[in-house]
N, C-alpha and C positions, 0 to 999 in steps of 0.2 A: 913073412915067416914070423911063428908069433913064438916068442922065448916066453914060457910060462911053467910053472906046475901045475896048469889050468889049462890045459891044451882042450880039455872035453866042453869046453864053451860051446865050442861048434858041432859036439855030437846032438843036437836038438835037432830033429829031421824036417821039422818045419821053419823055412827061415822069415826071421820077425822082421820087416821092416818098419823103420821108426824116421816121424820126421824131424829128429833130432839130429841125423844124420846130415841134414841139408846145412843146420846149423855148424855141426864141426867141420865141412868142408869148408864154410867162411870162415870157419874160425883158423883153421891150415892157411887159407890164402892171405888172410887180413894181412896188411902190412906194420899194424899196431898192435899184433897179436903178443899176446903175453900169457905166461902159463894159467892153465882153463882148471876150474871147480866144478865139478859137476856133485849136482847136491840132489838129494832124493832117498824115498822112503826105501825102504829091504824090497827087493824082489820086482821094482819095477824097471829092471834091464839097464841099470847102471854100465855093469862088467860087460854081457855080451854089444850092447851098441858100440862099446868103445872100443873094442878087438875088433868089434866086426867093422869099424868104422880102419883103424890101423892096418886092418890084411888089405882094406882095398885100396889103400892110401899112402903105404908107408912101404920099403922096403922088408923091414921088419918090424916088432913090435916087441919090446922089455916090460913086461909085466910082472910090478913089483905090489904080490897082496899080502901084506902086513899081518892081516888073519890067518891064512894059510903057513906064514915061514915067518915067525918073531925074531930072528935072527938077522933080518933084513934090516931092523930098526936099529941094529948095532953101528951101521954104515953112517948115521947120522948123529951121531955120541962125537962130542969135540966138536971141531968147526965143522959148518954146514958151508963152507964154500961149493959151489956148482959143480967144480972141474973137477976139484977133490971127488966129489960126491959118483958125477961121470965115472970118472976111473975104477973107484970103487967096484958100483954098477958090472961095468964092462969086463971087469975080473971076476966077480961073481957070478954072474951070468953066463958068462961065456962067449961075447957077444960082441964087438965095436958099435959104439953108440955113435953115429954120424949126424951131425947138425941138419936138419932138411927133410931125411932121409929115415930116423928113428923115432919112432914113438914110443914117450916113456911114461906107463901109466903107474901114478901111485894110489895101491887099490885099497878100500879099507882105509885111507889114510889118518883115520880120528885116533886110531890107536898109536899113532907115532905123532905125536905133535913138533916136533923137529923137521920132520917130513915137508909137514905144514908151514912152518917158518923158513924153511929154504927157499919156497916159492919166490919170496920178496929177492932172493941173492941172482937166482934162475932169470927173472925179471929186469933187474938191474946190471947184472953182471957177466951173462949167459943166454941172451935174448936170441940166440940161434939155435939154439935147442927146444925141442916140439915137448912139451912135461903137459900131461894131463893129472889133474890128482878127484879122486871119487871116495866119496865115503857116506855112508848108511845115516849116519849120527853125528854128522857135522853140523847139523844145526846147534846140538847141545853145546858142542868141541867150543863151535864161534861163539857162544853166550858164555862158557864157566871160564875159558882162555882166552880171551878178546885180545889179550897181550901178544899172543905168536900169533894172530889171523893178519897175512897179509895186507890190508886195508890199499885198495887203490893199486897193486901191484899184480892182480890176477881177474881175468874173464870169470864172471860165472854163469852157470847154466842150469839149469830145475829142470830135472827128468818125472815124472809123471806116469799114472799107467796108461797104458793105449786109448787114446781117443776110437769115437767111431768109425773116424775114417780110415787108422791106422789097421781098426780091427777088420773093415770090410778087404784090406788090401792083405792085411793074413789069410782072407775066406779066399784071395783071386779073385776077388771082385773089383778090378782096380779102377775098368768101365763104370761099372753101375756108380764108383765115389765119384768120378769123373763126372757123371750125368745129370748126382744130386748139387752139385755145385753149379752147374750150368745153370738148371733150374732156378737155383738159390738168387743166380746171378740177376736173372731174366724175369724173377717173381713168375716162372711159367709155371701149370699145372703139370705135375709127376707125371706120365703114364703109369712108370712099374711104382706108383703110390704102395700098393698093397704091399708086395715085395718087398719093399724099403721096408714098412714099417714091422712085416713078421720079423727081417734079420732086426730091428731095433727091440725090438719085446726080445729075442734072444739074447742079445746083448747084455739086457739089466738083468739078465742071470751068470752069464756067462763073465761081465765086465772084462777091463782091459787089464790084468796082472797078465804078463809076458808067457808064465809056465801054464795057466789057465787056458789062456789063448789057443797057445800050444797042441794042449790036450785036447781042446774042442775040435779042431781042424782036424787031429787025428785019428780018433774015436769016435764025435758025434754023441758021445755018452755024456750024461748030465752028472754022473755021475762020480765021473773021472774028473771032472770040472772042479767038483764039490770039494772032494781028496782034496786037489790040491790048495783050495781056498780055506778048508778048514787047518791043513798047515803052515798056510802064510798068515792066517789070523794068528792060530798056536804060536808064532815066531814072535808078532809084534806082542803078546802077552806076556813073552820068555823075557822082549826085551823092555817089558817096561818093569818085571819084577828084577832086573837085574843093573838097567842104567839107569834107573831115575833118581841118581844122587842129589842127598838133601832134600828130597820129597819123600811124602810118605806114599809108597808103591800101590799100596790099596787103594790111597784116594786115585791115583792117576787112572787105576784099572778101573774105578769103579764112574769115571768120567766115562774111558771109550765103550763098557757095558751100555750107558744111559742114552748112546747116539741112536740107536733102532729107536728106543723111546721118544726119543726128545723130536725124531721128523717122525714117526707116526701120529702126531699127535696134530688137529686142526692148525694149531698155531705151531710154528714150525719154529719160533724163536729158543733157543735157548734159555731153559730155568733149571736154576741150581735145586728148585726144591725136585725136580725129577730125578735129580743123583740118590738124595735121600730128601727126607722132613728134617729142615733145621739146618739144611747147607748153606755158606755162607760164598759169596764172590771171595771174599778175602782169605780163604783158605781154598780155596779151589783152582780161581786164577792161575797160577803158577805151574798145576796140573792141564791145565788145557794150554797153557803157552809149550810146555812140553812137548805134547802129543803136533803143535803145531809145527814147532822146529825140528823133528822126527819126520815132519811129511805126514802123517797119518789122519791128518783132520785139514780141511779147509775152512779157514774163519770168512766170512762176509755180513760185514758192518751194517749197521742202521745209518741212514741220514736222514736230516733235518732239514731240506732244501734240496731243490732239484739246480743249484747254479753250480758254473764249473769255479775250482777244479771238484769233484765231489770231494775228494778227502779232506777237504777243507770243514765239512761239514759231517763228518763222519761222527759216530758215537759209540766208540772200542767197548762201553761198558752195555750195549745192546747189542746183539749179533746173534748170526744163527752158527751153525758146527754142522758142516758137510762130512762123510766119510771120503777118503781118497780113492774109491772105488765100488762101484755102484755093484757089480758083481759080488763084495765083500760085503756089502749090505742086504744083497738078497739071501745070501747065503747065509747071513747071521736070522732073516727073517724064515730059513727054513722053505722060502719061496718056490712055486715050480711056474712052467709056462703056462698053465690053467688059474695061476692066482695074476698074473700080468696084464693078460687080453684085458678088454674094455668089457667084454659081455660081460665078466665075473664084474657083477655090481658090489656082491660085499665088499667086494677089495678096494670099495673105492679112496676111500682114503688111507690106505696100505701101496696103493699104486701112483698115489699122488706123491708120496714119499719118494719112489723109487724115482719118478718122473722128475722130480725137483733136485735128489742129489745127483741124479745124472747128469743134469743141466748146467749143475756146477762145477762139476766132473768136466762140460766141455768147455766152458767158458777158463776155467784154471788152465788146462791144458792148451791151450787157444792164449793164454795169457794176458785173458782179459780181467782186469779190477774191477769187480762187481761188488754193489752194495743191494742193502733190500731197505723200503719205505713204506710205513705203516702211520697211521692217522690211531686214533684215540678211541673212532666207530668201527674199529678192524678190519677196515678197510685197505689191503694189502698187495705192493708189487714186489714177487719174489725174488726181482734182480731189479738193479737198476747203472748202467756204465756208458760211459762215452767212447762215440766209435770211432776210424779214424779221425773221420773228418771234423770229429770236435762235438759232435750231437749230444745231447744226453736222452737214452734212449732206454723207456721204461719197455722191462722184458716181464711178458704174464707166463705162467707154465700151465697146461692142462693136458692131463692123460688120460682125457678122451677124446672127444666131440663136441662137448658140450660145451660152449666157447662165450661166454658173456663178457669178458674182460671189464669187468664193471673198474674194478681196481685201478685198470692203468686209464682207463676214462678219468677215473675221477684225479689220478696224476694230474691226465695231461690238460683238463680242465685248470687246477690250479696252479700249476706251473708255466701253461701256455705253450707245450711241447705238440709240434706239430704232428709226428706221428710216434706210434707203439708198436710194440712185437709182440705178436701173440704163439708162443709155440704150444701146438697140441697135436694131436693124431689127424689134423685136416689136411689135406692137402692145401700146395702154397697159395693164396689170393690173398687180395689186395681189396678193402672195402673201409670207408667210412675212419678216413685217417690209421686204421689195425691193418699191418701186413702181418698174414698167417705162414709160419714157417711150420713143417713137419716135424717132428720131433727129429726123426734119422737125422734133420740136416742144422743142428743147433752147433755143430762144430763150424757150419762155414757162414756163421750169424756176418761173420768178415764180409764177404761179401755181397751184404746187403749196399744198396745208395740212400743211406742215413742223413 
């Protein structure tokens, strides 16, 4: 039973499943569980995975969203004791909140930063109570209030938009994600090759934002995709003329404007002079750590060395700027399915773009720490991260055929790295030290034997 003013979470007729799901069942069961963060950008399915996660899990569910009813945040004025807080709760609500048995999510929660500091009491004092807390703009909360961020006293977790595989399991395709991993597994040749990679070229228009998803499953319209993508851009625009305190808002907007620019362009690195002529790191800077701690850009590093651990050798002042969703990038390029395909030769480095912030699109949500390595003769590997088993493992991108991997040669020549990835539109093989992954299957890069 979910106690909400939000009951219409579940009116979406398509239901999303997320593998973030598997995550909060461990996090229910852990025995060292302690109250869960869940952090992530507007509109990538923060609120519905967590209901939806509560109705199948929980007796009921108290869902407390701070946006919706500011009169909530009253309950945590004076002491934040736990039990205090409970009761409150449970009188408000209408509801007995049961240790086991309840799930209490505090939604939005940037806007109550009390909220926020209770967790540490819930933790310590109250450690039978199931407390989830989600919010949009926690990244900022945790950087300008570092004083009330629980430290050490709370789980946290980074939601993300739908990977590939999350999206083929929206189309009912749950077999075919099933098949690409087998594959992935076994380095075997595709059969449904073709198949996989039409639904992959829909994808980087359609990308994984939850209500986008949604709409495609429903309609089939590109159309209705778009609606909704040009409203979730319109929102993050809303919210950077409105939270970007102490920064000047122009500059931030006039960063996430420059991101189409800055990967269409052969060199995919990050320059300030493409914001404008005359931009400076030391006034920009701060506008892109923004946009990072919002969720809406992904940073991946330059290194200087292929030895572990990489971060060791990282260089924070060279980096590229992914968008959070490859769909949200087509859509800002105006893109349709005829500029995607491989025939469309113009597009070819318009498609290399889309191919590459995909790629980081999977590896983020996959939760891999990816850098990229570039030499002085520009000579360039778009990723580069270590896999389980400790490997460092240069990954090449190409969105087509056309498969030369000179780049990660020339890595693994002076690194000494035994083997490379090569993802492009080939199907999977194995040749001359380069295993060829398909593009559809850079989600389950995991189970390559690295």
């Amino acid at each position: 039973m979910l106690i909400s003013a939000y009951d219409s979470i579940f009116a979406r007729e398509v239901p999303i499943r997320r593998k973030v799901e598997e995550r909060l069942a461990a996090w229910r069961q852990s025995a060292n569980r302690k109250p869960l963060i869940v952090m992530g950008a507007r509109q990538v399915g923060k609120t519905y995975s967590l209901l939806r996660f509560g109705e199948a899990s929980y007796a009921n569910v108290v869902h407390v969203d701070f946006a919706e009813n500011e009169r909530m945040a009253a309950i945590f004025e004076g002491s934040i004791d736990p039990r205090r807080i409970v009761a409150l709760l449970s009188e408000r609500m209408g509801v007995r909140i049961v240790p086991g048995e309840t799930l209490v999510v505090f939604d939005e929660v940037q806007r109550c930063p009390e909220a926020i500091a209770s967790l540490k009491y819930f933790c310590e004092q109250a450690p039978d109570y199931h407390v989830v807390a989600a919010g949009s703009l926690l990244g900022i909360t945790v950087r300008q209030r570092n004083a009330l961020f629980p430290v050490g006293k709370v789980d946290m977790l980074m939601m993300r938009p739908l990977d590939f595989e999350e999206y083929l399991w929206a189309l009912g395709r749950d077999n075919l994600a099933a098949l690409v991993r087998e594959a992935c597994a076994g380095m075997e040749r595709f059969p449904l090759h073709d198949d996989a990679m039409e639904l992959y070229y829909r994808y980087l228009l359609v990308g994984g934002m939850p209500e986008a998803v949604s709409r495609w499953v429903e309609s089939r319209q590109m159309e209705d995709v778009r609606s909704v993508q040009r409203a979730v851009s319109t929102g993050y625009v809303v919210d950077i003329a409105q939270y970007t305190a102490g920064l000047d808002a122009a500059m931030v907007l006039s960063v996430w404007q420059s991101l189409p620019r800055q990967l269409a362009k052969e060199n995919t690195k990050f320059q300030y002079a493409r914001i404008r002529t005359g931009a400076r790191s030391k006034d920009y800077a701060p506008c892109i750590e923004w946009l990072r701690d919002v969720g809406l850009v992904e940073t991946v590093a330059h290194i200087t060395d292929a030895a572990r651990p990489l971060s060791a050798f990282a260089e924070p002042q060279n980096f590229k700027l992914y968008l959070l969703d490859t769909g949200l990038l087509s859509a800002l390029y105006n893109a349709t399915m005829a500029d995607v395909m491989p025939a469309q030769d113009k597009a070819a480095t318009f498609r290399g773009a889309l191919a590459e912030n995909y790629v980081a699109q999977q590896l983020a949500a996959a939760g891999v720490e990816a850098y990229y390595w570039g030499t002085a003769s520009k000579s360039e590997v778009e990723f580069v991260y270590e896999s389980k088993s400790g490997a460092v493992v240069p990954l090449e991108v190409k969105s087509g055929k056309n498969v030369g991997a000179k780049s990660a040669r020339a890595f693994a020549r002076k690194y000494e790295v035994p083997c490379m990835v090569r993802v492009s539109a080939k199907n999977f093989g194995s040749e001359g030290g380069v295993m060829g992954v398909p593009l559809y299957a850079a989600h389950a890069l995991d189970e390559l034997s690295l």
